[in-house]
C-alpha positions in Angstrom: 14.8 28.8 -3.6 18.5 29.2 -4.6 20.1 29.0 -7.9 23.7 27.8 -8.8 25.8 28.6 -11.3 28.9 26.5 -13.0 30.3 26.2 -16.3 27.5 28.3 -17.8 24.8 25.6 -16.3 22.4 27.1 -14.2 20.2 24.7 -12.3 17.0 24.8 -9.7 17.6 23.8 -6.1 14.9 23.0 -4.0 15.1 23.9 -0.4 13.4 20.8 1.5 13.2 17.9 -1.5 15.3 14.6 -1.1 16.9 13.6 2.3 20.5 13.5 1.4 23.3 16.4 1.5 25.4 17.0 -1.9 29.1 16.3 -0.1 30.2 18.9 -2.4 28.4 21.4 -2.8 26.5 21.0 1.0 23.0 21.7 -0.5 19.5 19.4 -0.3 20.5 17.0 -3.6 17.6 16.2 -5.0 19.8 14.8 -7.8 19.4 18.7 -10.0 22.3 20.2 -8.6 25.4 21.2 -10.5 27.2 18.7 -9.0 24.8 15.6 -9.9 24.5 17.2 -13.0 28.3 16.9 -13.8 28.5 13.1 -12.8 25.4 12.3 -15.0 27.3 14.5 -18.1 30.4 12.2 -17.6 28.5 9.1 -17.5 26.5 9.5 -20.5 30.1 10.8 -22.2 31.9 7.2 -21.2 28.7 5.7 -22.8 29.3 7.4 -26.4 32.9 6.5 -26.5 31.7 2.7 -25.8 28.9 3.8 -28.5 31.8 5.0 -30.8 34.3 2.1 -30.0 31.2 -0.2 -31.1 30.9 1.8 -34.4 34.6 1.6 -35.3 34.7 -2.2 -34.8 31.8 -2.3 -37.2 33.5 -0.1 -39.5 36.6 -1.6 -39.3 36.7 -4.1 -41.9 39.5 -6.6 -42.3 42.0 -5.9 -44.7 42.6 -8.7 -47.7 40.4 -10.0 -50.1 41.0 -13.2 -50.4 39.4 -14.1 -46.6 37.3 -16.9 -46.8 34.0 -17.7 -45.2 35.6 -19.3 -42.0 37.4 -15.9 -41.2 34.4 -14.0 -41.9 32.4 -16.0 -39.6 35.2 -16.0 -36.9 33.7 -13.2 -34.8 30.3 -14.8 -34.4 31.9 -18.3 -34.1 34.3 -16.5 -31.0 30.6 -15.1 -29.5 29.0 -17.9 -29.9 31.9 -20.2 -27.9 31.7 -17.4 -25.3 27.8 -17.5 -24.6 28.0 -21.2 -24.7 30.8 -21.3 -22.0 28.8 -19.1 -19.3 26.3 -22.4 -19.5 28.4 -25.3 -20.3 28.0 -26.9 -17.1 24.7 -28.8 -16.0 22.8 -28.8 -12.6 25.7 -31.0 -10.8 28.9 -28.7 -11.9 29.5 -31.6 -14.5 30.7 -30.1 -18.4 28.3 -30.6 -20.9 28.9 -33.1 -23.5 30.1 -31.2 -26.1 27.2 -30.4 -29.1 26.9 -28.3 -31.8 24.7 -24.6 -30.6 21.6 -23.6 -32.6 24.3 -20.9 -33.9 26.8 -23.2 -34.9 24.5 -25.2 -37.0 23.5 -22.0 -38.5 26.8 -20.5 -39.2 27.6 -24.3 -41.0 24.4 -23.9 -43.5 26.6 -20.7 -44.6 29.8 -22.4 -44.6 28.3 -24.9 -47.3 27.2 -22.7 -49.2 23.5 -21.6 -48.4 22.0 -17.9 -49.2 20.4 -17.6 -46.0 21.3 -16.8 -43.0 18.8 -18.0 -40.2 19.3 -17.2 -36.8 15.8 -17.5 -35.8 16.1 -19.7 -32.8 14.8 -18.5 -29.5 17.9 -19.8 -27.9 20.3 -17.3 -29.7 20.6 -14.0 -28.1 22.7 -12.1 -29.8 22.4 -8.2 -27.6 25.0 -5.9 -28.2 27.8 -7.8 -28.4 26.5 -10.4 -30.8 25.4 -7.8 -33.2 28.7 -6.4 -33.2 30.0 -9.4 -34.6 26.9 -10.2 -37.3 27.7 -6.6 -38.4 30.8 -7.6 -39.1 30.3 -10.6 -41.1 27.6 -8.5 -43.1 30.7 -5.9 -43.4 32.6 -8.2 -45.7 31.9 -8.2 -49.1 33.0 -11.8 -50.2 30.2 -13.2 -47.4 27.4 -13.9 -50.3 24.5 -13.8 -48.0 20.8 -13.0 -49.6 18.4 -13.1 -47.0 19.1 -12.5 -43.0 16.1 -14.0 -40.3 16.7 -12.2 -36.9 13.6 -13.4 -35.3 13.9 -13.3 -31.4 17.7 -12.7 -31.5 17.5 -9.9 -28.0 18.4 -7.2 -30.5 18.0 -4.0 -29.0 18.6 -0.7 -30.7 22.6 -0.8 -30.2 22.1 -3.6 -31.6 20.1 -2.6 -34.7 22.6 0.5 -35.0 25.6 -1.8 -35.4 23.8 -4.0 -38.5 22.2 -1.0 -39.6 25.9 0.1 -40.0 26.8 -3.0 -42.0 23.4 -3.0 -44.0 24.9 0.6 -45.5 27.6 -1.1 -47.4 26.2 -4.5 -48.0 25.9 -5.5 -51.5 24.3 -8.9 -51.2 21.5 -8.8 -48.7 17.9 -8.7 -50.1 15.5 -9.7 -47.7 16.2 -8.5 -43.7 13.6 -9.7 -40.9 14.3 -8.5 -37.6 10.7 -9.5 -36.3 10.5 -9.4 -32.7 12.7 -7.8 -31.4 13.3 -4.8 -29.8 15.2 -1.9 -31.6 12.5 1.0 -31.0 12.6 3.9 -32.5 16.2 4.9 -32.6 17.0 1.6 -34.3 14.5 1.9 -36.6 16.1 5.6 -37.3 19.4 3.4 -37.8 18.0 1.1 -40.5 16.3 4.1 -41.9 19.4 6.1 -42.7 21.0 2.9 -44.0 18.6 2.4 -46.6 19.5 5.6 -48.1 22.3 4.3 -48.9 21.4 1.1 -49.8 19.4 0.1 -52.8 19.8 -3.7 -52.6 17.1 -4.4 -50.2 13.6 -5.5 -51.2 12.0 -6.9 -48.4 12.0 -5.7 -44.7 10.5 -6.8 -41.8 10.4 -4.5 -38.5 7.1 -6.1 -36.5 6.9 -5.9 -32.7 9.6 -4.1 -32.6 8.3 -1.3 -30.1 8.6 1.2 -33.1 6.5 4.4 -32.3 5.7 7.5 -34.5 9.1 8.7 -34.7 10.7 5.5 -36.4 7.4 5.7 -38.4 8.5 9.2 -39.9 12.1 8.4 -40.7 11.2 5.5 -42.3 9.2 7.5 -44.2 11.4 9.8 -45.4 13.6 6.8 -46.5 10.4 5.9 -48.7 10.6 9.1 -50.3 13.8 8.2 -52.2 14.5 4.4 -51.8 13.9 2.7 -54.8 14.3 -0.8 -53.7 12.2 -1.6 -50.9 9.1 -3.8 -52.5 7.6 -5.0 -48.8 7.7 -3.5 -45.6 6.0 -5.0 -42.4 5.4 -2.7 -39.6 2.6 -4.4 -37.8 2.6 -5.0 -34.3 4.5 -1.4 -33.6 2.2 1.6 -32.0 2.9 4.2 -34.3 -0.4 5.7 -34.5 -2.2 8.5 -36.5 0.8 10.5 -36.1 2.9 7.4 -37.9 0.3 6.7 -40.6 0.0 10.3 -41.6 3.9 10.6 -42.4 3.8 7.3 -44.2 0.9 8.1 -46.0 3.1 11.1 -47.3 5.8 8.9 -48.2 2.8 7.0 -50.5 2.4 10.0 -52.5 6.0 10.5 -53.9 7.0 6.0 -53.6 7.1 4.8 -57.0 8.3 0.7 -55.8 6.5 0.0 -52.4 4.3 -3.7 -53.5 3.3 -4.6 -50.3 2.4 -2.7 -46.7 1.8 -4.1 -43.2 0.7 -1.6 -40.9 -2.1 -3.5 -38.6 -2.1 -3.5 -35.0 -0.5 0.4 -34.6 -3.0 1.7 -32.9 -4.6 3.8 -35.8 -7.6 5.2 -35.9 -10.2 5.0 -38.9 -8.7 8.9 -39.4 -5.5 7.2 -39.8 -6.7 4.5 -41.5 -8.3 6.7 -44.1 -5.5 8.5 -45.1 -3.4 5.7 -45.4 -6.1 4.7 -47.9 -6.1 7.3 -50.0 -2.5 8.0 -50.0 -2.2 4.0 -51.3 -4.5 4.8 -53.9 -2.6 7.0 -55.7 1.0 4.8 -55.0 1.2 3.2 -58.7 3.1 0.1 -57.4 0.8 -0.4 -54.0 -0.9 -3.7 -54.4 -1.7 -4.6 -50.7 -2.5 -2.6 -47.5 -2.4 -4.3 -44.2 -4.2 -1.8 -41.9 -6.0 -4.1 -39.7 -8.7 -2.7 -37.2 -9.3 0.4 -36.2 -9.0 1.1 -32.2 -12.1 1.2 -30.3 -14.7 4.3 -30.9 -13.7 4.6 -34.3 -15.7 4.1 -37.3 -14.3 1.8 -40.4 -13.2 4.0 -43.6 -14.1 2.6 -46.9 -11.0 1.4 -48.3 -9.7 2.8 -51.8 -10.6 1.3 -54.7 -7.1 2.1 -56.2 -5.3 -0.7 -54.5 -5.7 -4.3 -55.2 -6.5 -5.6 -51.5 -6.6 -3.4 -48.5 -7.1 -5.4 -45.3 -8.8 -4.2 -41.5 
């Protein structure tokens, strides 16, 4: 067993594992070595500066107040002419006949003046670049959007990062559903932090999101002080006991909370239980989703100081 040393880094090489020969540093690399170690550190730095370049263009909100809705929309209009170009063509090479995208018809509903902005269609996938662009739009103050649908949009957690970004500074936006999607828990962390900031929205919907029990616990912490948020679905997520025991701590302290959705997290009747008793001391709490305790466990009675609490 030998051990190598560089730039303070001191790293395990094992005689005999992996087939292949570091070319520079002529040991065994079973991908540990200083050397591998190196090229993984400069990967994962070019990463963070794309990670930062994305932030900045969030943050970087056009000058002059007088923009209209058309230049606020511009960046999602220019995504949206992009993603429809890599599938304008049909099965013989032919161009499609030109028609308006499931985006475009949305982005016209704002135009004319609606409140909502729905991009709940299964055929927009926004990802990381598309985000970047409805971050944007949210960015801009004169954009006087209420409520936000995300459903199915492909928005991972760069993606949720980059509107969570734009969500901090938003003055309009009420009601957010991102249902379905896939920000995890470091996009749950995003929105989290975000909402510490912001005390405009009500209503927030995070199910099937792959959240586990550490996007459980910051969003807990953001219940300890926001005094906005009336509903918040997290059903459909796996944060388990571990989850429901930081949110039920959040209960204790939230004076605004209406409305919880927290079935299908794999809890426990333990879990459940607490989560019960923390509602019934939550003044505002009127209904607990919980849903049904995993296998093996037995059913809690639920509190009698909430108006409805659901397995």
């Amino acid at each position: 067993m030998k051990w190598m040393y560089e730039s303070k880094i001191a790293i395990e090489v094992g005689e005999g594992v992996g087939e292949s020969v570091c070319t520079e540093c002529g040991y065994r690399d079973c991908g540990v070595c200083v050397h591998a170690q190196a090229r993984a550190y400069e990967r994962k730095m070019e990463e963070a500066k794309m990670d930062e370049a994305a932030k900045i263009a969030v943050l970087a909100i056009r000058k002059g107040g007088d923009d209209d809705v058309d230049d606020i929309l511009a960046e999602l209009d220019e995504f949206d002419k992009v993603e429809t170009s890599k599938t304008a063509k049909t099965a013989s090479g032919k161009d499609k006949p030109p028609t308006a995208t499931p985006l475009q018809l949305a982005l016209q509903l704002v135009r004319d003046g609606a409140s909502t902005l729905d991009l709940s269609d299964y055929r927009i996938r926004l990802g990381p670049v598309g985000c970047i662009a409805l971050a944007e739009a949210l960015s801009r103050p004169k954009l006087q959007v209420t409520t936000v649908f995300l459903n199915t949009c492909d928005i991972t957690a760069k993606g949720a990062t980059s509107i969570a970004e734009a969500i901090r500074i938003n003055v309009t936006v009420t009601k957010l559903d991102m249902n379905t999607n896939q920000i995890s828990d470091a996009g749950a962390t995003a929105i989290a932090d975000a909402l510490r900031a912001n005390e405009k929205i009500r209503w927030l919907d995070l199910e099937n999101n792959n959240v586990n029990s550490a996007g459980a616990a910051a969003l807990s912490e953001c219940l300890k002080t926001n005094s906005s948020l009336t509903l918040l679905h997290l059903s459909a997520n796996n944060i388990g006991d571990t989850g429901a025991t930081s949110i039920a701590k959040a209960l204790l302290v939230n004076m605004t909370l209406q409305t919880l959705w927290l079935d299908t997290n794999n809890l426990s009747a333990r879990g459940g239980a607490e989560l019960a008793r923390a509602a019934a001391s939550c003044t505002a709490l009127q209904t607990l989703h919980i849903g049904t305790p995993r296998v093996g466990s037995l059913q809690p009675p639920v509190s009698p100081g909430i108006r409805e609490g659901v397995w």
